[in-house]
Phi, psi and omega in degrees: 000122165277166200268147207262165175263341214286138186259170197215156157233140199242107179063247189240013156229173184255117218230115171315127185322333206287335197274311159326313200269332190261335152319298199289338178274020202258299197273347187277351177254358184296123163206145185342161153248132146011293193289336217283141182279121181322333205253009173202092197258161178225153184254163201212163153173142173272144181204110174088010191070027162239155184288131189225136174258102183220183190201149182337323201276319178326336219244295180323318163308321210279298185308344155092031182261117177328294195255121168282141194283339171189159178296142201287353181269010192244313166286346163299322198272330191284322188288311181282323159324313157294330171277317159349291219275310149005280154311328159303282179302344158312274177317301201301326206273345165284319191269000000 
């Protein structure tokens, strides 16, 4: 299959669908990791089928953001509700 040119805009930049599709499998597969310490939690999630690991401060680097944008407990909280709620649909769609 060739790989398309066709372009998408993903926030305020502009992104090939092929970049667009790894994006979106970035964040749909993102989860907590298990081993991970309550008060400094890492994320675990596959893209392309290789494993990528990061964590709030990892995310914050590559994104250059300075200044933290919300408290890491606001974002903990938010990250397990979605994985909750995740899980939820895993079962109804399973059981």
């Amino acid at each position: 299959m060739a790989s398309s040119s066709k372009k998408r805009r993903a926030g305020k930049q502009v992104v090939t669908d092929e970049e667009f599709d790894a994006q979106r499998e970035f964040y749909a597969n993102a989860r907590i990791n298990e081993d991970s310490d309550e008060d400094q939690p890492h994320f675990q999630t596959f893209v392309r089928g290789e494993v990528v690991n990061f964590s709030m401060e990892s995310i914050k680097a590559v994104l250059r953001l300075d200044e933290q944008l919300e408290s890491d407990a606001n974002f903990r909280r938010r990250m397990i509700l979605a994985n909750q709620e995740l899980e939820n649909v895993i079962q109804d769609l399973c059981v």
